[in-house]
N, C-alpha and C positions, 0 to 999 in steps of 0.2 A: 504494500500500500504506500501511496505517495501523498502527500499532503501540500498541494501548491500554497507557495507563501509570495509575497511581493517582494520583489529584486532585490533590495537590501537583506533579507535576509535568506540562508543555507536552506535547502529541501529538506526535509523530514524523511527520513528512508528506510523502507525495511532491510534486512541484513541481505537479500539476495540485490534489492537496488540498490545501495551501496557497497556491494562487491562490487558491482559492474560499477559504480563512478571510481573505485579505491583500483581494477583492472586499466583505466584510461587513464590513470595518473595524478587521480585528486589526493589529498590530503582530507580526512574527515573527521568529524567530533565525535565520540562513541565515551559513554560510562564506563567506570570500574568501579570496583567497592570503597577506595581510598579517594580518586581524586578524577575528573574528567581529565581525558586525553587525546591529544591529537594522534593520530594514526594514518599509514600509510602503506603501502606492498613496499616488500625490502628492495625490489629494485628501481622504486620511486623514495628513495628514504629520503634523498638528499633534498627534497622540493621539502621538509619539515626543518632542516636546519636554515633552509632562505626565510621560508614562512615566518622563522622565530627572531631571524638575526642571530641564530646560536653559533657561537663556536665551536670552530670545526673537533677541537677536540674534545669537546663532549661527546659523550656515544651516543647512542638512543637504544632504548628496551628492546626485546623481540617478544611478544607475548603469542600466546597459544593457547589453544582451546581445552587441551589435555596434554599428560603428559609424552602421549605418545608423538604428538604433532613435534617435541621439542626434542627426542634423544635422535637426531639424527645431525642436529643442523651443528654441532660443535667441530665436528671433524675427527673426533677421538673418542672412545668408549667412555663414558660416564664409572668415576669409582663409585665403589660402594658408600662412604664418607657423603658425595653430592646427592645419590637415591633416597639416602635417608631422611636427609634434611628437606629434598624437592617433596617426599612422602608425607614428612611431618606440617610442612608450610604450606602448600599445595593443593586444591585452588586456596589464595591467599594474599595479605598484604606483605610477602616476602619476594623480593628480588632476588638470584645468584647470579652471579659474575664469576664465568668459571672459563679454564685455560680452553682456547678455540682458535681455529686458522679454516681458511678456506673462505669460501663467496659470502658466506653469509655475514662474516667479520667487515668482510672490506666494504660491504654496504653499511651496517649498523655501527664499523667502530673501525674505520679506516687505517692502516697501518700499527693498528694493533694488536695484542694477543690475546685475547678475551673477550666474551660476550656475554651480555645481560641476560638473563633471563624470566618469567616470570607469567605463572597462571592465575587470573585473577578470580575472585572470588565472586562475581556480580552474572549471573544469567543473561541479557542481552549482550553483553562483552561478548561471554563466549558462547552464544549461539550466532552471534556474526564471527566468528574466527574458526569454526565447525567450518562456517560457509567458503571465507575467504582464504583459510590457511593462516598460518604464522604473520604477524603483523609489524612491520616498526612501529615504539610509540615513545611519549614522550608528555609530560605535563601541559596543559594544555592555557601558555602564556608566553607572549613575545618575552625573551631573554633579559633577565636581569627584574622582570617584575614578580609580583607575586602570580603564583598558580592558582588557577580560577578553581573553585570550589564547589560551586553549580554548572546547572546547563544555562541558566541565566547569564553569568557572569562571561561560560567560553561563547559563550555566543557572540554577546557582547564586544568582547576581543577579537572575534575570527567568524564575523557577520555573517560571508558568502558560503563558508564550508558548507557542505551536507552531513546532516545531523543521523545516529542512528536513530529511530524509532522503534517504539512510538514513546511519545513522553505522558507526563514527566517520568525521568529514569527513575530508576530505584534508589534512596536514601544511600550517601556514601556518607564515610565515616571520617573526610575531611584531614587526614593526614595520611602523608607518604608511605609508600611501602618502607619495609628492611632492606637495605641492601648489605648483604654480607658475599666477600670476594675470596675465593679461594687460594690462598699462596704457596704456590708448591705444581709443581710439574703435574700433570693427568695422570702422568704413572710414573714408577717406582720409588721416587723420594718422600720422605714423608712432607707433609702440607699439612694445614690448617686454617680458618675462615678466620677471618678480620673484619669487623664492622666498619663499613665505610657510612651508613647511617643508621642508627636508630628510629627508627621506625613504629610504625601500627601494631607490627609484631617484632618478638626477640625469642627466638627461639631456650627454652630453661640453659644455663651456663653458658653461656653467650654476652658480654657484656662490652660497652663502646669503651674503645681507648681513653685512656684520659689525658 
């Protein structure tokens, strides 16, 4: 279902009509349980860092509908250490950033070694990412302001996007995921998570640097 609105503002779209605008290259508004976010196909990611004004060395998220849509895209077999915490967190307000190479790195996190990862916890999220596949995303506010909070407020900020439908979204819970990063090789040396934020969630004996 589509819902015509007048020119200043984004089309309202259900998950199979906004695949087909996020397939042509759009950039669009879609819920999560923490915070609304801008999204886009990983091989249109880079139209989210002009959109934002972001720098280039920020990464941006890769979200997924389940876990299965995500153990592929790293390049390297998942240890047991990252299943458990993806099992525990999962769908959820937890992020990993875990060691990765290959296409999907050089789209979401360009000359890097690592990629975000993250299933979220909100039903129309991921029954548009069932449809579309694996997603780049990214809070949803030009760089350097605060992250909108509502669908009001990303609206507000990014007028013309096309919006997931139907609204209003489901209630988020207004703070950012976890994100915890893994350090230490995929395999053989030993490793350990680092809190690069605290978050909605902390996994038990998990605590931010001081």
């Amino acid at each position: 279902m589509t819902t015509e609105l007048s020119p200043s503002r984004g089309d309202v779209l259900d998950a199979a009509g906004l695949t087909r605008r996020l397939e042509h290259g759009s950039v669009a508004l879609m819920p999560t349980d923490t915070l609304p976010a801008l999204v886009a196909r990983p091989d249109h990611a880079a139209r989210i860092w002009t959109l934002k004004a972001r720098p280039a060395d920020k990464p941006l998220i890769l979200m997924g509908a389940d876990l299965e849509q995500l153990l592929g895209v790293l390049g390297t077999p998942w240890r047991q250490e990252w299943m458990e915490l993806a099992e525990l967190g999962w769908p959820g307000a937890l992020t990993l950033v875990l060691p990765a190479g290959g296409p999907w790195v050089e789209r979401l996190n360009p000359g890097g070694v690592d990629l975000g990862l993250r299933i979220p916890a909100c039903r129309p999220a991921r029954a548009l990412l069932r449809v579309s596949g694996p997603l780049a995303t990214t809070s949803a506010n030009p760089s350097g302001l605060p992250a909108a909070t509502t669908v009001e407020e990303a609206r507000q900020m990014f007028p013309t996007l096309p919006v997931l439908g139907p609204l209003p979204w489901p209630p988020a819970g207004g703070q950012a995921s976890t994100v915890l990063a893994w350090r230490g090789s995929a395999a053989g040396e030993q490793g350990g998570w680092q809190v690069l934020r605290a978050g909605a969630f902390l996994p038990p004996g998990l605590h931010p640097d001081p």
